[in-house]
C-alpha positions as CSV (number, residue, x, y, z in Angstrom):
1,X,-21.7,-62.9,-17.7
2,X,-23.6,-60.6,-19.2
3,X,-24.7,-59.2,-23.1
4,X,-25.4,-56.1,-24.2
5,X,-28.1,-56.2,-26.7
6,X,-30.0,-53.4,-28.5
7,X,-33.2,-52.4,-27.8
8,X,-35.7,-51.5,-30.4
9,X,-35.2,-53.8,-32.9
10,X,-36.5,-57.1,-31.2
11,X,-37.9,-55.6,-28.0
12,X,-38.8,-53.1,-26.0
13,X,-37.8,-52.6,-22.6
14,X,-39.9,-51.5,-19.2
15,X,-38.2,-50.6,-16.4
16,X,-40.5,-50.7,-12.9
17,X,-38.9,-49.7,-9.6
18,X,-39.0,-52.7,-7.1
19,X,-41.0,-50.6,-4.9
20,X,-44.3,-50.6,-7.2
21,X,-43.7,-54.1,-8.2
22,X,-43.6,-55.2,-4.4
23,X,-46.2,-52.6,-3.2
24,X,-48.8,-54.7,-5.2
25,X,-47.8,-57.8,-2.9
26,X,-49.0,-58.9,0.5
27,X,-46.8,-61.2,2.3
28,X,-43.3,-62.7,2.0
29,X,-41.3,-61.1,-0.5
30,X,-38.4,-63.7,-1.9
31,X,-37.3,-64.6,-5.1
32,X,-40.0,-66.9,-5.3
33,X,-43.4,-65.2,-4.3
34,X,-42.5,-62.2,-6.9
35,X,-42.4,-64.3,-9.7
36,X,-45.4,-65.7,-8.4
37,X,-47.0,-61.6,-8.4
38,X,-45.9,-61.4,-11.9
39,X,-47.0,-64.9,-12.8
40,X,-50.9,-63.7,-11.4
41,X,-50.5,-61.0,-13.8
42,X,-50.2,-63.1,-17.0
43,X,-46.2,-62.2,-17.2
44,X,-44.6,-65.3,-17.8
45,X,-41.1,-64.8,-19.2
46,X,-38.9,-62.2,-20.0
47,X,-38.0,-60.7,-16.8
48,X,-34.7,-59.8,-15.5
49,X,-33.9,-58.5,-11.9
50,X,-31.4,-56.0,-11.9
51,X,-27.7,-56.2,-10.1
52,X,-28.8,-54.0,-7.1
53,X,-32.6,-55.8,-7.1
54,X,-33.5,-52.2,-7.3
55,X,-35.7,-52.3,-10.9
56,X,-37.3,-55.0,-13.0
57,X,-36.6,-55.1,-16.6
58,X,-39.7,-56.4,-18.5
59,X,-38.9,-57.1,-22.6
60,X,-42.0,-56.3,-24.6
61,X,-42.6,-55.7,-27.8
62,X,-40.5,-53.4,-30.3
63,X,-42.5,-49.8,-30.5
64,X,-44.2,-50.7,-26.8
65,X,-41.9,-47.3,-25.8
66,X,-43.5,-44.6,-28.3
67,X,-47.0,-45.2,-26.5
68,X,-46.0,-45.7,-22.7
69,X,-47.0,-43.1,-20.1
70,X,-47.2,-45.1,-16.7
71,X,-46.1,-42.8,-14.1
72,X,-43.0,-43.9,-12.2
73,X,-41.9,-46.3,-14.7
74,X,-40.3,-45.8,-18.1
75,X,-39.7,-47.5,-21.5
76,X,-36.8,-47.6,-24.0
77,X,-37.1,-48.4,-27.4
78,X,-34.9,-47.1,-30.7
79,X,-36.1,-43.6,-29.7
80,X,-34.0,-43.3,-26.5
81,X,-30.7,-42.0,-26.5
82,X,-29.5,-44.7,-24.1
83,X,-31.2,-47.7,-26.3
84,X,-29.1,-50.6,-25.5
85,X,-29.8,-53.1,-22.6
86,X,-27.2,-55.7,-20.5
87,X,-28.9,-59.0,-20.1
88,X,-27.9,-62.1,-18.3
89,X,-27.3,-65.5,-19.9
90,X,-30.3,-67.0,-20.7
91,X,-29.7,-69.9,-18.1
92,X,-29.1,-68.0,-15.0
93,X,-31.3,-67.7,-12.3
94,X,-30.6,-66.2,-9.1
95,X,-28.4,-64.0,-7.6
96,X,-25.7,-62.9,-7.7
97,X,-26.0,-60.4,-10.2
98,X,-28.4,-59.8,-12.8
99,X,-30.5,-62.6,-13.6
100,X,-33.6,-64.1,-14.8
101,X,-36.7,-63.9,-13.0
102,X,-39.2,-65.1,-15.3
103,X,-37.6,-67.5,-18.4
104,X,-35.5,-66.0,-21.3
105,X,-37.6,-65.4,-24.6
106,X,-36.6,-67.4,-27.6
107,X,-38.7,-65.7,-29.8
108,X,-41.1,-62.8,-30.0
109,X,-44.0,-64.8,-28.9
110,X,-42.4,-64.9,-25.1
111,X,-41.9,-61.0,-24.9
112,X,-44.8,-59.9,-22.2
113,X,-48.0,-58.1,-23.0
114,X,-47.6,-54.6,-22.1
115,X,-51.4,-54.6,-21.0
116,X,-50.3,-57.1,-18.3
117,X,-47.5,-55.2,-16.8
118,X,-50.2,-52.7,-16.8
119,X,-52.3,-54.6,-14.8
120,X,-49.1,-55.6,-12.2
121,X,-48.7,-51.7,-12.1
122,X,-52.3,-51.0,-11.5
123,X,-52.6,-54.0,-8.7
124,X,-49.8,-51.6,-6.8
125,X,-51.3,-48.6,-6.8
126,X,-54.9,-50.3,-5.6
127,X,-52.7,-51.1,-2.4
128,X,-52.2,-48.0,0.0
129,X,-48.0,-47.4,0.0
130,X,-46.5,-49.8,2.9
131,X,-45.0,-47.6,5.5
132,X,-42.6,-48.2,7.9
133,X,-43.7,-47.9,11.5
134,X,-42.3,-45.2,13.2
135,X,-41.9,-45.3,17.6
136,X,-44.3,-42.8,19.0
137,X,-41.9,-39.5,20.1
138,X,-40.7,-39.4,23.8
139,X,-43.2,-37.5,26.2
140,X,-41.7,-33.7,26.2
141,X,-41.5,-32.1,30.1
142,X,-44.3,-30.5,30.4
143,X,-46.4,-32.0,28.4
């Protein structure tokens, strides 16, 4: 089950593709070792895995939106014409579904730093993109 909640008035809310989240890791990528990436950037609660585990949602604080500019990523605030934000219970914790990846906030102290989702973005784009590897083409006649 899910609740919508509006953004802006307690939080913030940054959406990163699960591609420059998981570009910044080396290894096994489960449940646990990316909460573990966003635990080694100092992001310790309020993140939500989306339904399709396509994006992160990351709450930070209200106003966070009027100053982001991180390519490839975006934040809503009050601003945004789409400005409200379906979150999971608090309790729930894996798939299926949206869920929790990092602890529900209970209060404004547990929304995440926006410098540190900064520094998860910036750990990504150190790393060279992961490509798949591609068979070498078949010999041509000829050739």
């Amino acid at each position: 089950m899910t609740a919508t909640l509006r953004v802006g008035m307690h939080f913030d809310v940054v959406q990163l593709p699960s591609g420059i989240v998981e570009n910044g890791m080396r290894g096994i990528k489960d449940q646990a070792a990316v909460a573990d990436h966003f635990r080694a950037a100092g992001i310790t609660s309020a993140v939500i895995v989306s339904r399709t585990q396509t994006r992160y949602f990351v709450l930070v604080p209200p106003g966070t939106a009027r100053d982001w500019a991180e390519p490839g990523t975006q934040c809503i605030g009050s601003e945004h014409r789409t400005d409200y934000l379906g979150v999971p219970t608090p309790t729930r914790r894996e798939p299926p579904g949206a869920y929790w990846l990092m602890p529900a906030p209970d209060d404004g102290r547990m929304l995440c730093d926006p410098a540190n989702i900064r520094l998860l973005i910036g750990k990504a784009r150190k790393r060279p993109a992961q490509r798949a590897l591609t068979p070498p083409a078949p010999p041509t006649n000829g050739g």
